[in-house]
C-alpha positions in Angstrom: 23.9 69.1 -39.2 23.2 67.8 -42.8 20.3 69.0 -44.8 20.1 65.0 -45.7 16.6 63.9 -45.3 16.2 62.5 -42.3 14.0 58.6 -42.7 12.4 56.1 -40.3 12.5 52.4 -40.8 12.7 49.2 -39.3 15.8 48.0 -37.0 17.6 45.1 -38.3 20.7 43.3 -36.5 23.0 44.5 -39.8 22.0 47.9 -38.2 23.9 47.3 -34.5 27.5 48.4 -35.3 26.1 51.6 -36.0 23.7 51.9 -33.6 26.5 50.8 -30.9 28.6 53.6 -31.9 26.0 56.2 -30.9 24.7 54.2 -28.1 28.6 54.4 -27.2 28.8 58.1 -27.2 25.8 59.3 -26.2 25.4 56.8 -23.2 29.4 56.1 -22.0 28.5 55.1 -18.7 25.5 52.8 -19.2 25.6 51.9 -22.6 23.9 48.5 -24.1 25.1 45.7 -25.2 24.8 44.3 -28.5 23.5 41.2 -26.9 20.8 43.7 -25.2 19.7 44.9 -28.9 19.8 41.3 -29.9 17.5 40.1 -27.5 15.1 43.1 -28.0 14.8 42.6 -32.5 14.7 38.6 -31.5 10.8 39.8 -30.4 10.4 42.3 -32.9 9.2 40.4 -35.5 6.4 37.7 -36.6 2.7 37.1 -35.2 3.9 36.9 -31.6 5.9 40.2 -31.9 6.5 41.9 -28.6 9.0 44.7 -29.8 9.1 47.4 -32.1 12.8 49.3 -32.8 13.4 51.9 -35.6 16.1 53.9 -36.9 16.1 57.3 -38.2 18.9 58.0 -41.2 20.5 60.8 -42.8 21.9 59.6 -46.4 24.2 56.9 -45.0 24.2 58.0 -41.7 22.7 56.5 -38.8 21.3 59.6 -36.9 18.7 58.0 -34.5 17.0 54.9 -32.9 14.1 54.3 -30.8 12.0 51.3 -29.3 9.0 50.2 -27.7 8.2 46.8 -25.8 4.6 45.6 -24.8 3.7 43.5 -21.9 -0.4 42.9 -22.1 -0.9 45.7 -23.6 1.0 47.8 -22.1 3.2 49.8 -24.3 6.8 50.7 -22.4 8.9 52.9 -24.4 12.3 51.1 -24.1 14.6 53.9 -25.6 15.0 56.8 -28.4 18.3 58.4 -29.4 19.2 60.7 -31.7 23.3 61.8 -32.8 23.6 65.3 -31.0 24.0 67.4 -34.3 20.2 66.3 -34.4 18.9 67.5 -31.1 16.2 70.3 -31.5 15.4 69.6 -35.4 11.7 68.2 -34.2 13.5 64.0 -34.5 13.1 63.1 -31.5 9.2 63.9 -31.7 9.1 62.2 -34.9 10.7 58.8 -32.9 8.0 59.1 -30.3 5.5 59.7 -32.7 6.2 56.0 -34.7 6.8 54.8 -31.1 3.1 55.6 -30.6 2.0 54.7 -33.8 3.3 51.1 -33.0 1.6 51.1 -29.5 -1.9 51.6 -31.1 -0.8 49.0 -33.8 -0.2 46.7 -31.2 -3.9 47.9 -29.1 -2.1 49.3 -26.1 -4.3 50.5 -24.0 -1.6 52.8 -21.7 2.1 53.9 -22.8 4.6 54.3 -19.4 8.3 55.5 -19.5 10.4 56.9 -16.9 12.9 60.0 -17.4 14.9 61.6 -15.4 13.9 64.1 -12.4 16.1 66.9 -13.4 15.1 66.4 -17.2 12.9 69.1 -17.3 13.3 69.3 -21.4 12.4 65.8 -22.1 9.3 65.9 -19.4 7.9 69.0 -21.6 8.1 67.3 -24.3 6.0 64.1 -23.3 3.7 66.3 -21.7 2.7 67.9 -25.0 2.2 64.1 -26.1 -0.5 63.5 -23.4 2.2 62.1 -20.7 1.1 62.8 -17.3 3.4 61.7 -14.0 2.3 58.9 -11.9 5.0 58.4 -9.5 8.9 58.4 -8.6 11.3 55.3 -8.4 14.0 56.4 -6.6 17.7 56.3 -7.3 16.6 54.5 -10.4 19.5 56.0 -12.8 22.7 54.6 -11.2 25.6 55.1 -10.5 24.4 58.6 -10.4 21.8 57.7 -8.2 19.5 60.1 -9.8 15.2 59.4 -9.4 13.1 58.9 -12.0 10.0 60.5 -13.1 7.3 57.8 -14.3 4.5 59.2 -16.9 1.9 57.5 -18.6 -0.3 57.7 -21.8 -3.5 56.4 -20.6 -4.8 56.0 -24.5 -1.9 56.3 -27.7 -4.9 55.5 -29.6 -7.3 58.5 -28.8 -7.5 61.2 -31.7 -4.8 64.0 -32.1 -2.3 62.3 -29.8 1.1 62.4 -32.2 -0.6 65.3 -34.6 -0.9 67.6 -31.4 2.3 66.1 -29.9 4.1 67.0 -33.0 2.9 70.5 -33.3 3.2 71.8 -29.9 7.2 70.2 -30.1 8.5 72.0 -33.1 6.5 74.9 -32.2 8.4 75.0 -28.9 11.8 74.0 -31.0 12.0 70.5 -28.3 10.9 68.0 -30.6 14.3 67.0 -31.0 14.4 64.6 -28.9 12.2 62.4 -26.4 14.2 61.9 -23.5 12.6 59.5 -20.7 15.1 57.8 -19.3 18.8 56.6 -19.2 20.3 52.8 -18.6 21.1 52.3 -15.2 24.1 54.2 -14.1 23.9 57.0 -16.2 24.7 60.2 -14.5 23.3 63.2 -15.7 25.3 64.6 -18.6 25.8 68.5 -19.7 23.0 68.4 -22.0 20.5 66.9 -19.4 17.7 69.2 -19.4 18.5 70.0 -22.8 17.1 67.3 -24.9 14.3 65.0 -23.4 16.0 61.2 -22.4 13.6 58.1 -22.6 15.3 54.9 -21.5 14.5 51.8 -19.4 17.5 50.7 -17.3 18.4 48.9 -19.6 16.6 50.4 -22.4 17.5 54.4 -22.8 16.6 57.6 -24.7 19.4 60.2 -25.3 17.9 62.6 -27.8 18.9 59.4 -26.7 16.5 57.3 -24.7 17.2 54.0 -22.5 15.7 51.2 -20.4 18.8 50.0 -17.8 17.7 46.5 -17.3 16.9 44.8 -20.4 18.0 41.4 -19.1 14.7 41.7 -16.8 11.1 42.6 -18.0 9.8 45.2 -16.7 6.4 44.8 -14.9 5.0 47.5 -16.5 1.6 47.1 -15.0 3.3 47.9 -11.5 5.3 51.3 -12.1 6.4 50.3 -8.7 8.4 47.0 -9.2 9.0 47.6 -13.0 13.2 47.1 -13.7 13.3 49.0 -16.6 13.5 52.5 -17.5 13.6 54.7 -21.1 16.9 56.7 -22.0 16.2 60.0 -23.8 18.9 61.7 -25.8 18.0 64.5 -28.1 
């Protein structure tokens, strides 16, 4: 890994061939489209904004992504992703923690993902954000057919969330990566368990994170009948 500093900023669409490419690799079963990146950034800016996506980058490299979708004020993190050579370096923490930052931007009152069941890396680390489970969709991750775990912030707002969040990860060396989730389909990989995966089924996290189902909101007020998940790679 490069000793580049490592920076967060907005996602723009003359970002998506890069972002692709590592959506590509680490998510080769149930990757994104471009036209589901497209349709995310279309609501990520103006007064009626409903999205908010970053990238992370090393010099010129693209190293990381990460997004977050709200639905009356309900924050759902989407995905976060970060290139393997950055998994364990405390990036995938620092996603979640602008994630967060732009849930209490937009007054969320509650943050939900899902991750996988067998992601026991990626639960730890949202756990040491303030994460708690609420429930299990089952054979959520396709083709895989692989549960996933739902956890909620109740309040991204309260005092100490991201500073305690931040701490306990690279004290514990998982910050890396926030893992909730993969797109629909994705089977467990040899790093699951390793970094944390955030994604909705159409969104995803891999110290990459993704959601599956982008093409259908998620009802995030009903955990049980929501369609998307987060994807968690790092």
């Amino acid at each position: 890994m490069s000793g580049a500093t490592v920076t967060l900023r907005e996602m723009r669409w003359w970002d998506l061939d890069r972002v692709m490419e590592l959506e590509e690799e680490l998510f080769p079963e149930d990757a994104w489209s471009r036209g589901m990146f497209w349709s995310e950034l279309a609501h990520a800016r103006g007064r009626d904004a409903t999205r908010h996506y970053v990238v992370a980058e090393s010099g010129p490299r693209l190293v990381g992504y990460a997004g977050l979708a709200v639905f009356d004020r309900t924050g759902d993190v989407q995905t976060i992703a970060s290139a393997r050579d950055h998994w364990g370096t405390g990036l995938g923490a620092r996603l979640l923690t602008d994630l967060l930052t732009a849930a209490t931007a937009f007054e969320c009152r509650e943050v939900l993902l899902e991750v996988r069941v067998d992601n026991a890396r990626a639960q730890r680390l949202y756990e040491r954000f303030g994460f708690e489970p609420i429930g299990i969709r089952r054979g959520y991750y396709q083709p895989g057919n692989v549960d996933a775990l739902v956890m909620r912030l109740s309040d991204p707002a309260a005092p100490g969330v991201t500073t305690a969040g931040m701490a306990t990860a690279a004290d514990s060396g998982t910050g890396v990566s926030p893992e909730t989730g993969m797109s629909p389909g994705t089977s467990a990989s040899p790093e699951t368990g390793a970094p944390p995966e955030t994604r909705a089924p159409t969104a995803h996290a891999a110290n990459s994170a993704h959601a599956a189902n982008t093409a259908n909101p998620a009802n995030t007020a009903n955990p049980a009948t929501s369609v998307q998940g987060t994807e968690t790679h790092g």
